[in-house]
FIKOL-239570 format. One record per residue (C-alpha): x, y, z; residue number from 1. Coordinates in nm, 2 decimals. Layout:
BEGIN
       x       y       z    i
       X       Y       Z  NUM
...
***
This chain:
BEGIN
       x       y       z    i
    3.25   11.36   -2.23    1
    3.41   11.56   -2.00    2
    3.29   11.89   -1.83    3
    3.51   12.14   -1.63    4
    3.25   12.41   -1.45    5
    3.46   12.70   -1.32    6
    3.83   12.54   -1.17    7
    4.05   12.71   -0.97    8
    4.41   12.63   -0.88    9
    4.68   12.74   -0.74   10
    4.98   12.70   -0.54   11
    5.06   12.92   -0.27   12
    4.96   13.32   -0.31   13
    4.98   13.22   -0.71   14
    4.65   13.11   -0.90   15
    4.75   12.86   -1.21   16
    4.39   12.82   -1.34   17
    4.14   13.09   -1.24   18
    3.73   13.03   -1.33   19
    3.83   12.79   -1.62   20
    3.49   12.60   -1.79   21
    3.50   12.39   -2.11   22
    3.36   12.07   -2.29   23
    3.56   11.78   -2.37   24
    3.38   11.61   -2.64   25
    3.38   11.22   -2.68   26
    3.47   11.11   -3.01   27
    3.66   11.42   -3.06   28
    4.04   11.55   -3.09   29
    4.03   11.82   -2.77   30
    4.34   12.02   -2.79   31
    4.46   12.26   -2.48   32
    4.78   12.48   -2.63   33
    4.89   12.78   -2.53   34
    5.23   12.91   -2.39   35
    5.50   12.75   -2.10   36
    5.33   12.88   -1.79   37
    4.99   12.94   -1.91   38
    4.82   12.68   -1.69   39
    4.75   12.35   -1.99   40
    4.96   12.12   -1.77   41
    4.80   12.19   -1.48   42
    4.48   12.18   -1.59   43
    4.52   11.88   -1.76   44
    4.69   11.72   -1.42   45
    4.34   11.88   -1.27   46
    4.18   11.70   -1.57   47
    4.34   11.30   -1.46   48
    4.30   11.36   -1.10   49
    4.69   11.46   -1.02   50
    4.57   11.81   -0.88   51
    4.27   11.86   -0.65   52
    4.08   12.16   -0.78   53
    4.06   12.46   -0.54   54
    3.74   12.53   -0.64   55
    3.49   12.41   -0.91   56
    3.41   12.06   -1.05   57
    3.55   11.80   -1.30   58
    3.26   11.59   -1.41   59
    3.32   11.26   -1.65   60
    3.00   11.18   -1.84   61
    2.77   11.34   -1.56   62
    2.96   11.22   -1.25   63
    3.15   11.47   -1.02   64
    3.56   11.37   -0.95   65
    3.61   11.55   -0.63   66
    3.26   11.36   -0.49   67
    3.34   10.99   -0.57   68
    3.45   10.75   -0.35   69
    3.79   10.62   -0.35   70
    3.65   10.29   -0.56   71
    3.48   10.51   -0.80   72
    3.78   10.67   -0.87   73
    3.94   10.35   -0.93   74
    3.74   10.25   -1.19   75
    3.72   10.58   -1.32   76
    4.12   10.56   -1.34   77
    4.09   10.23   -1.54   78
    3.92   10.42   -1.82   79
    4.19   10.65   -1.85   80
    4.44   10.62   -2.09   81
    4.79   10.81   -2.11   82
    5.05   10.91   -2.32   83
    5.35   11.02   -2.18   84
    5.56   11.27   -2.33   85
    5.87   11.10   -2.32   86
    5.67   10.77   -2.40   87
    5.73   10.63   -2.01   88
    5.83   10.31   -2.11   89
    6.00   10.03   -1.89   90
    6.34    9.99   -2.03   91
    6.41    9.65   -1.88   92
    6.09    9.52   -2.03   93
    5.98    9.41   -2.39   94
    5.74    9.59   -2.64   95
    5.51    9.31   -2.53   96
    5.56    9.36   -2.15   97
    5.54    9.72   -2.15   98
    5.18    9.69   -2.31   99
    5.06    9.38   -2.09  100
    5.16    9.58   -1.80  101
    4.81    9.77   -1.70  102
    4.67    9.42   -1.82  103
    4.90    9.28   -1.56  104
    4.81    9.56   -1.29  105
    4.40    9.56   -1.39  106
    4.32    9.29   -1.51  107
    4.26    8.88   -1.37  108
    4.27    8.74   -1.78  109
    4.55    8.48   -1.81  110
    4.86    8.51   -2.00  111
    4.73    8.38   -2.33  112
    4.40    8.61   -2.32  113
    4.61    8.90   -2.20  114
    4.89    8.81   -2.50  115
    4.57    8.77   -2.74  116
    4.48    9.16   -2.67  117
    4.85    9.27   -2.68  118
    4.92    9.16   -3.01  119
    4.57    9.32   -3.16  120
    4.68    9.69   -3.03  121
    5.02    9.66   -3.13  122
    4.88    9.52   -3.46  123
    4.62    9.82   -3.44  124
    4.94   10.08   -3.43  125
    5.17    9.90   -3.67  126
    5.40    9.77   -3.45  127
    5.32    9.37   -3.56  128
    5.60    9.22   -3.55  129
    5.79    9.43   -3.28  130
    5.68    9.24   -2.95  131
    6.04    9.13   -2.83  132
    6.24    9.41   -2.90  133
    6.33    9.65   -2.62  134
    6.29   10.03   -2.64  135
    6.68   10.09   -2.69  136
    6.62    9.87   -3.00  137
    6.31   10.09   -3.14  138
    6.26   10.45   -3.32  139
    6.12   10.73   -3.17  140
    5.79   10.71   -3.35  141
    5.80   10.33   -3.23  142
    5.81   10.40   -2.89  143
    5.51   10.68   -2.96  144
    5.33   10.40   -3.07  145
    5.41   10.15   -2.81  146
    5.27   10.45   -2.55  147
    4.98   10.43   -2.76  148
    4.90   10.09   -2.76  149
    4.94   10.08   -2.44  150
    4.74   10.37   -2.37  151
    4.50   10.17   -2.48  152
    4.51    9.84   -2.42  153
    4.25    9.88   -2.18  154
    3.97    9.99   -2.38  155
    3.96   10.34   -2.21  156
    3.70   10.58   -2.25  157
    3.89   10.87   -2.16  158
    4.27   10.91   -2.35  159
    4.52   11.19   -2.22  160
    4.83   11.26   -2.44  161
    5.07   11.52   -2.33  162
    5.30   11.70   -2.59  163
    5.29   11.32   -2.84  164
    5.46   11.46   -3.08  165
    5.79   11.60   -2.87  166
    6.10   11.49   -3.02  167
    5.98   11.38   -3.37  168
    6.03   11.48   -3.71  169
    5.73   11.69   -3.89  170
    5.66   11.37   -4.08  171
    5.70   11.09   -3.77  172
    5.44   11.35   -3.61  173
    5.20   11.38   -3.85  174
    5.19   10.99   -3.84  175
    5.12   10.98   -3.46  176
    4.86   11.29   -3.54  177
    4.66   11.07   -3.79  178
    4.68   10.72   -3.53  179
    4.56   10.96   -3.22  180
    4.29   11.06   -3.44  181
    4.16   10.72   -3.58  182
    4.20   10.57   -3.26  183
    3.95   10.88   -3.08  184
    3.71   10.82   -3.42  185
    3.66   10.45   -3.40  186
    3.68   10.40   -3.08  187
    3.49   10.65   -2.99  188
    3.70   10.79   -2.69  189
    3.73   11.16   -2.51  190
    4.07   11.24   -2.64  191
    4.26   11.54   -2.44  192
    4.59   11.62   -2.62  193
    4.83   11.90   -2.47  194
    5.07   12.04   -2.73  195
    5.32   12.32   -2.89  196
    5.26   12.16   -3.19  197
    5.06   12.39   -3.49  198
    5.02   12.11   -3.76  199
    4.87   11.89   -3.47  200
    4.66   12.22   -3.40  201
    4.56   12.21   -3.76  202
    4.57   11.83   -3.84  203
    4.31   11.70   -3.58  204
    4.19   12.00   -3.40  205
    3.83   11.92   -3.35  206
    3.81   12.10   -3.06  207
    4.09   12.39   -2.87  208
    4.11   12.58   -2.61  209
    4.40   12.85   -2.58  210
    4.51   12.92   -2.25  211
    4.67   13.25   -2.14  212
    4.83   13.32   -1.80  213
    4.53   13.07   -1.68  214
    4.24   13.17   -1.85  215
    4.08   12.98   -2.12  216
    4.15   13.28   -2.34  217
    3.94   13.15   -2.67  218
    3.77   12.82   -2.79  219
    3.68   12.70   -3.15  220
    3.82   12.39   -3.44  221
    4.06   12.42   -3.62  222
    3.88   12.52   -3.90  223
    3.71   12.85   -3.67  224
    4.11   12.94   -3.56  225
    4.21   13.05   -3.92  226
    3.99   13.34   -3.89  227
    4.01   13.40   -3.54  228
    4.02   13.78   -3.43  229
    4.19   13.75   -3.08  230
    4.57   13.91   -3.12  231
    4.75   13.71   -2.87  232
    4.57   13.37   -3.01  233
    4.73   13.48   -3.36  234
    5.04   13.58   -3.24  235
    5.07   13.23   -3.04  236
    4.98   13.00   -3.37  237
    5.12   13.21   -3.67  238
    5.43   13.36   -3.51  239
    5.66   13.39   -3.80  240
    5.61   13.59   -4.19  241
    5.60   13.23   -4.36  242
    5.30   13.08   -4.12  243
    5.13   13.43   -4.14  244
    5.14   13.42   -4.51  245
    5.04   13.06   -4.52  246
    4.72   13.18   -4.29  247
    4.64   13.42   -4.58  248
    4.66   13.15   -4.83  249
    4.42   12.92   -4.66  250
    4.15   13.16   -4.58  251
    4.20   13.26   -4.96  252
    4.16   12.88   -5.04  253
    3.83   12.82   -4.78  254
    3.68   13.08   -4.93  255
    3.72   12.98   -5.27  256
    3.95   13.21   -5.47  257
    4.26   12.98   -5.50  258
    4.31   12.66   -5.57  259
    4.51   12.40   -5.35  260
    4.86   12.50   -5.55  261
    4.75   12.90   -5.50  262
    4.66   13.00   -5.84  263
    4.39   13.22   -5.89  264
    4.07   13.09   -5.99  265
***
């Protein structure tokens, strides 16, 4: 778990994030959306230890960020996971290399026990049989999945994943929505996910927090948004007719008086 109390940041005369608190729940999807400038980056940046909070704390299961020592944080960065959002991946290196890399830069296990745990998270995210190909030679879904299992390779406790579905297809992304979200479930990680994406919003939403001009503006699940009353929250997630009417639909359909294919019961 994850607990901001009260952050503050800014940059010059201009505050970013201003009295921000929230929960980020372990073993759940915890989404941070909201517009370009509303603050999400930087406080996930605040959130991995890129940004020093002006003010306020950052505590990871209990433990204050801005108190540790530099080892502490050290170890605490080992436990982080991250997924880029252009993937990040060494274009000179292999599949294979690019995920034995943190095992490389963390760990002491030789070759064959650090091989041994590359090929069961490349296994874990489909990618089997993809170990000596080079990113030029992959999808764009592959190379989603290559920052995942790499992301992970190190058992983290903690994942980060900023916009992981930028640049693919609706059905690609609803594909990386559903890995992310086994992944959090069975290993039981803190996942933080930054996005402009409304069917990951919907899809694995356990937890969100809308931002606005850097306030944490409303909280709920995906379930709790479909009937939320705040304007600008609506506005943000159902901006055109067809998602408005499709809104409509589903509270019709949660509350029992269509079916799935919107016939009238």
């Amino acid at each position: 778990m994850i607990a901001v109390n009260n952050i503050k940041k800014g940059f010059g005369d201009k505050v970013v994030i201003n009295d921000v608190s929230a929960v980020f729940q372990t073993g759940k999807c915890n989404l941070i959306i909201g517009t370009s400038g509303s603050g999400k980056t930087v406080l996930m940046k605040c959130l991995v230890g890129l940004f020093e909070p002006d003010s306020g704390e950052i505590c990871y299961d209990g433990q204050n960020f801005s108190e540790m020592s530099e080892e502490q944080r050290k170890e605490l960065r080992r436990s982080i996971g991250m997924l880029f959002q252009g993937s990040a991946l060494f274009d000179s290196m292999t599949v294979e290399q690019n995920v034995m890399f943190p095992l490389d830069m963390f760990t002491k296990d030789n070759y064959s026990e650090k091989l041994k745990r590359v090929n069961e998270v490349l296994d874990r995210v489909n990618l089997k049989d993809a170990n000596k190909k080079f990113p030029a030679e992959i999808s764009g879904g592959m190379k989603k999945r290559v920052g995942i299992a790499r992301a992970i390779v190190l058992n983290p406790k903690y994942l980060f994943c900023d916009e992981p579905n930028s640049g693919l297809d609706p059905q690609t992304s609803l594909l990386i929505d559903k890995l992310i979200k086994e992944i959090t479930t069975e290993y039981n990680i803190t996942t933080v996910v930054n996005t402009h994406d409304m069917n990951s919003v919907m899809e694995i939403g356990d937890n969100i927090i809308y931002m606005y001009q850097g306030l944490k503006e409303w909280e709920g699940s995906n379930k709790e948004i479909i009937f939320s009353k705040n304007q600008r929250l609506n506005d943000f997630i159902f901006a055109s007719e067809f998602l408005q009417e499709a809104k409509e639909m589903r509270i019709l359909e949660m509350k029992g008086k269509i079916d799935k294919d919107g016939n009238i019961k």
